[in-house]
N, C-alpha and C positions, 0 to 999 in steps of 0.2 A: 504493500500500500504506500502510497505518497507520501514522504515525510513533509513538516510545516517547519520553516523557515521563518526569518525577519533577517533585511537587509537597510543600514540608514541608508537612505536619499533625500539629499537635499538638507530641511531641516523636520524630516519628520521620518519615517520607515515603511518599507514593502513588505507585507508578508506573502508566502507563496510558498506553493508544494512544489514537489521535486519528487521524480522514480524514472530511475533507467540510468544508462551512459551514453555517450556517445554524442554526434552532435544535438542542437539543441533542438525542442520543438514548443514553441510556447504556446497558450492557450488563453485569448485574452476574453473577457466575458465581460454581459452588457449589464443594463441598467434593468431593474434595482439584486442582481443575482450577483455571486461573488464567485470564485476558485470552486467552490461546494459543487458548481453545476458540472464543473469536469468530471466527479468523480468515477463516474462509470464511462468515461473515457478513456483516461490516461491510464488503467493498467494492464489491457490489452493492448495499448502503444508502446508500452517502455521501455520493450522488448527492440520497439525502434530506433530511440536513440534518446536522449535527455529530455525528459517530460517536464515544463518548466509552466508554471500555470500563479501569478500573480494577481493577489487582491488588487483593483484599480488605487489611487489615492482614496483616504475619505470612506473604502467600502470593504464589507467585509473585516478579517482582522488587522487590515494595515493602518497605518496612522489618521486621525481626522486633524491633518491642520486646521489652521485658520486664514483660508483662502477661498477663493470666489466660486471652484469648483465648475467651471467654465473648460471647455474642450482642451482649449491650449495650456490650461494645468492640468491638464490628466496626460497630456502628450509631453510636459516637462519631464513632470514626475517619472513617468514611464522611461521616459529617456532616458534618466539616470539610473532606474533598476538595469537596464540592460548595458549600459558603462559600467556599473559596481561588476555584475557578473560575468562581464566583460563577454559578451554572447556572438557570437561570429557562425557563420555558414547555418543561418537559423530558417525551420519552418515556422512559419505565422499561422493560426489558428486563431479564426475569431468571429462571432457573432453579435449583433445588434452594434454598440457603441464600439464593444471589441474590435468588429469587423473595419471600424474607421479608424481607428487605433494602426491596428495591423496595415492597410494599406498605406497607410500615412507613413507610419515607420517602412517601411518596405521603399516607398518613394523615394523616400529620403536616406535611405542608406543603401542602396543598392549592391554593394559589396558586401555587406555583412549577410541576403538573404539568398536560400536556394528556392523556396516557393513558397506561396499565399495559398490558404483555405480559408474562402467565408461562406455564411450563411445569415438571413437573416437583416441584413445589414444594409445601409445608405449604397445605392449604386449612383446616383444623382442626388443634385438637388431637388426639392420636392415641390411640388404645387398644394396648397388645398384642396386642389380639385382630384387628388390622388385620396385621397381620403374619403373610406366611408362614413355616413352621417354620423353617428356613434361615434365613431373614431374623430371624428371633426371638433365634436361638440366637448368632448374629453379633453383632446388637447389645448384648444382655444382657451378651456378652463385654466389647465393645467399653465397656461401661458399667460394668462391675466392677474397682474400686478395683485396681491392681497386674495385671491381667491385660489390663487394656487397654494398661496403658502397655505391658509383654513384645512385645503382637499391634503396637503399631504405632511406638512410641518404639525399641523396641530390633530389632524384627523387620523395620519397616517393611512390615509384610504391607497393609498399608489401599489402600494405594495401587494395588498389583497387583489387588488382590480388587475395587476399585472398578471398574477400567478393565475386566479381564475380564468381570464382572456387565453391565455399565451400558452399553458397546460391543460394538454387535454384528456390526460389519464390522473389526473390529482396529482398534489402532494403529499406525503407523506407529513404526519405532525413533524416529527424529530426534523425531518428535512424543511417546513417549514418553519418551526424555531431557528435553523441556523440561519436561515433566511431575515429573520427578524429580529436577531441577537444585536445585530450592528447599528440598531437604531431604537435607542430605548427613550429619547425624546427628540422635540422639535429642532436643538441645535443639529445632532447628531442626520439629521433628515436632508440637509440640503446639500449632498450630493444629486440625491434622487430626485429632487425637483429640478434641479438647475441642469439636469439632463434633456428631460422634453422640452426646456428651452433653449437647447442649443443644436435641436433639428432644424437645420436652413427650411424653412418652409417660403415661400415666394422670397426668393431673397435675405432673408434674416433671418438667425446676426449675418452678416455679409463674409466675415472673417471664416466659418463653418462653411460657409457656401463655398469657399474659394479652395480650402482644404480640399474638398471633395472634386471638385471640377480639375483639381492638380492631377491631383491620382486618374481622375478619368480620362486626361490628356494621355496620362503616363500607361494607363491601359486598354490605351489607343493603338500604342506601336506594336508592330508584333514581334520585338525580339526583348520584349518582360521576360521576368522569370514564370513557372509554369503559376498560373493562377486559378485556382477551382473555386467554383462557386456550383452550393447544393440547395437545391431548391426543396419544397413541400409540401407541394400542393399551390392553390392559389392564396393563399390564408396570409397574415404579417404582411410583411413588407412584399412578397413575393407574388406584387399582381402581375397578371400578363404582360400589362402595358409595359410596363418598366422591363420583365425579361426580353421583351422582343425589342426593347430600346438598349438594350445591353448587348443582347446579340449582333445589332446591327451595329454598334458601334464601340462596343469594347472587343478590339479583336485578339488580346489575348487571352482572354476569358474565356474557359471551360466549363459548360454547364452542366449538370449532374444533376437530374431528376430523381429524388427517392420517396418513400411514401407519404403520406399526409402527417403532419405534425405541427405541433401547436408553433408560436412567435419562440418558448425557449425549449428548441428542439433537442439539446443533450437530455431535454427531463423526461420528453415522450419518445424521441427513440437514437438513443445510442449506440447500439448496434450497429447500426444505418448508418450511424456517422463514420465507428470505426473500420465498416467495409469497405465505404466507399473513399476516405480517406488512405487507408493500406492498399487499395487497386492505384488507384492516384499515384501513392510512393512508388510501386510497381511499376509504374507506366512510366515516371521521372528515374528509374533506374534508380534509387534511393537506397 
């Protein structure tokens, strides 16, 4: 099983599991889930080479500064876990936020990565009009100055609304307490809020938006490194519209169709991750 770690960065620390040797494969995970959602992932990988799967800032058991919690501090932070552990010739693993995480880092160091795996995750920037009514009305909340903090600072409604949404075989209590361990009030909350606000939606924040359009440049060209992307149906972020806007315009992008599963797909099928993951390695002669 994964042993748990802490590393300083910066002025605060990363916690994160670790199993296997060899090179590295990290596993970055999104809002509001922590390292926990790897777990039935990374022990049939380890076998593959350094399983490295990191609390974001702020979430999970790694440090909650006192910072804004805004994208480009999670892509700081992040930067310097993989300077501390000094990570070279690394696979990226990543969904939801993870997945922007990962490519962003991948862009931008492009000698340190041999390939990308997301799911789940920002392929573009987004419109509202990608959005179902539900899903619209939610996040406009979620976005609105003093009513987001009520929905998730003081209510702590994000968290429940996420897991019901996004899992579709439940959670388990024990796996839902680790879930809600990291936030036992309001201060401890705003990572998780200050996340759905930093989905570029029409444009804003403009700084998010620009991020994403980088990488989309960057997996425009076709001499990337290998990059897979696994879908789940039509459900999350995984509408049509956007894959066949992916297809036609990320061309180093490898689509992987596997079975239906909720927004945090390590919780509903695992399996399916690690198959298609290890054909992938396969394929990249890994």
């Amino acid at each position: 099983m994964p042993m748990v770690h802490q590393v300083q960065v910066l002025d605060s620390f990363i916690s994160y599991r670790e199993a296997g040797t060899g090179s590295p494969i990290v596993f970055l995970h999104g809002n509001p889930t922590s390292s926990h959602v790897w777990r039935n992932v990374i022990p049939p990988l380890a076998g593959r080479g350094r399983c490295l799967a990191p609390d974001l800032i702020g979430m999970g058991d790694s440090g909650k500064p006192d910072i804004s919690y805004r994208f480009a501090d999670h892509a700081r932070y992040l930067d310097a876990w993989f300077d501390a552990l000094d990570l070279r010739d690394v696979v990226l693993v990543g969904y939801d936020w993870g997945g922007v995480l990962a490519l962003d880092w991948a862009r931008r160091h492009p000698d340190r990565v041999r390939g990308v795996a997301v799911f789940e995750t920002f392929l573009r920037p987004m419109r509202w009009s990608d959005w179902p009514p539900q899903g619209e009305q939610l996040f406009r909340a979620l976005r609105t100055p003093g009513v987001g903090e009520q929905l998730v600072l003081e209510q702590n409604a994000f968290l429940e609304k996420s897991f019901a949404n996004g899992v579709q075989r439940g959670l388990a209590e024990g796996d839902r307490a680790v879930y809600q361990a990291p936030y036992p009030d309001a201060a401890s909350r705003r990572p998780v809020l200050q996340w759905p606000r930093e989905i570029p939606i029409d444009g804003e924040p403009a700084d998010v938006a620009a991020v994403i359009e980088r990488y989309d440049t960057w997996l425009a060209q076709p001499s990337v490194k290998p990059v897979l992307l696994l879908t789940f149906g039509d459900t999350g972020l995984n509408a049509p519209s956007i894959i066949e806007w992916a297809r036609a315009n990320l061309r180093s992008l490898e689509i992987v169709p596997l079975r239906r599963a909720g927004h945090h797909a390590p919780e509903d099928a695992p399996e399916d991750i690690v198959r298609a993951l290890q054909a992938w390695m396969d394929r990249s002669a890994w």
